[in-house]
N, C-alpha and C positions, 0 to 999 in steps of 0.2 A: 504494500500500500504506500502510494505516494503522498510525502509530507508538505505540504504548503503552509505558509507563514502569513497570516493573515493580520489587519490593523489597521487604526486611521491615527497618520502621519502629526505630528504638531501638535499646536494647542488647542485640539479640535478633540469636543466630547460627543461628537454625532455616531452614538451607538446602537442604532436600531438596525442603519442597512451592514452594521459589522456583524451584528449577530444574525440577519438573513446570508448574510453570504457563507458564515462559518454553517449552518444551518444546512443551505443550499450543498456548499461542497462534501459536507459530511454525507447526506443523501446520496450523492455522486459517488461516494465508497474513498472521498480522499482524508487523509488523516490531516485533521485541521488543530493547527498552532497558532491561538489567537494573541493575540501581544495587547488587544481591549483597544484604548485610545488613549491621546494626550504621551502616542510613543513617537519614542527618539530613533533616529537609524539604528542607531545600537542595540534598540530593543530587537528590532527587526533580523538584524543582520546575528544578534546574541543567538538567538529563537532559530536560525536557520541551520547554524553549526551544530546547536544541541541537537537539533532533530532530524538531522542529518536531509534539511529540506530540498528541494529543488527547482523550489519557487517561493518568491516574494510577492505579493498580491498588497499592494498599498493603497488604501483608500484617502481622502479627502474630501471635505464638503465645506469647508470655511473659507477657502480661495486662496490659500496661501498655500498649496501643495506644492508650487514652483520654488517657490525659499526653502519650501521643509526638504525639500527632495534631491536641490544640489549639491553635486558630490559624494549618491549615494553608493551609484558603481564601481568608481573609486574606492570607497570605504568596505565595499564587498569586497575586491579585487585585493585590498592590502589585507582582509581576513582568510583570505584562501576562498573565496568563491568565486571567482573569476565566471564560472561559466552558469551560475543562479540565473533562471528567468526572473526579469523584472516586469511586475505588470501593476500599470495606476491607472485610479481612476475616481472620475466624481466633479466636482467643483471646484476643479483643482487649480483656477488662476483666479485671481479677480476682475471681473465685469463681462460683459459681453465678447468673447474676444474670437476672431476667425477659428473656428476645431483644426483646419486644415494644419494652423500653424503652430497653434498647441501642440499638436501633436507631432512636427517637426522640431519644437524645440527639447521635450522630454527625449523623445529619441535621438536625440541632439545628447541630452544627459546619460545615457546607454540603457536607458528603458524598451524592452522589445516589444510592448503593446501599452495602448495609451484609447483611455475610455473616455468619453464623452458622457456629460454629466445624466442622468438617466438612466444610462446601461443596465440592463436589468442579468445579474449574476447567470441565470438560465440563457444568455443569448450566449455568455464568455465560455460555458462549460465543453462547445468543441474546440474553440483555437485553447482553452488550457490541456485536453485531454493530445489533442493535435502536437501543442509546443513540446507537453512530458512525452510524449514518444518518440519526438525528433531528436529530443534532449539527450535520450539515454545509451 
């Protein structure tokens, strides 16, 4: 069973869609590491080593995922995960701003999928089952 690292990023207490998605993926058969909310990368990246995970799944709804989330590939890449999928998603900039380009600057940050506010966890379940198989 594959372990995924689940949480919402910063000083953000929006815990209802963390525990639909832990919910959701657990239904899916994946073993879910929830880190809760108001987490640091470190909590993330701690949570991924212990459980030997193979995905980061970072949520955000307060707008500020773009500050919370710089420099996180790096911080994985200096723990020995170099090769962790990174996936975000939610409200993760503030104000209105193009998706197209959002989601060229995340991936810009070495994020390998990038959600639009919305995205309902049941749409992400084949590119994660798709990415963990490519992964392995």
């Amino acid at each position: 069973m594959e372990s995924i690292v689940i949480g919402v990023i910063g000083a953000d207490v929006h815990a209802v869609g963390n525990r639909i998605i832990e919910f959701t993926l657990e239904n899916a058969g994946y073993n879910v590491v929830n880190v809760g909310v108001l987490s640091t990368q470190e909590d993330f990246i701690n949570a991924a080593i212990e459980s030997n995970a193979k995905m980061i799944l970072v949520s955000s709804l307060y707008g500020h995922g773009e500050i919370d989330c710089r420099g996180m590939r790096e911080k994985c890449i200096e723990s020995g995960l170099k090769d962790i999928i990174l996936y975000v998603g939610g409200n993760i900039v503030v104000g209105k701003q193009d998706f197209f380009e959002v989601e060229k600057r995340f991936k810009a940050m070495g994020f390998d999928r990038v959600f639009p506010p919305g995205t309902p966890i049941e749409a992400v379940l084949p590119l994660i089952k798709e990415d963990l198989m490519n992964h392995a």
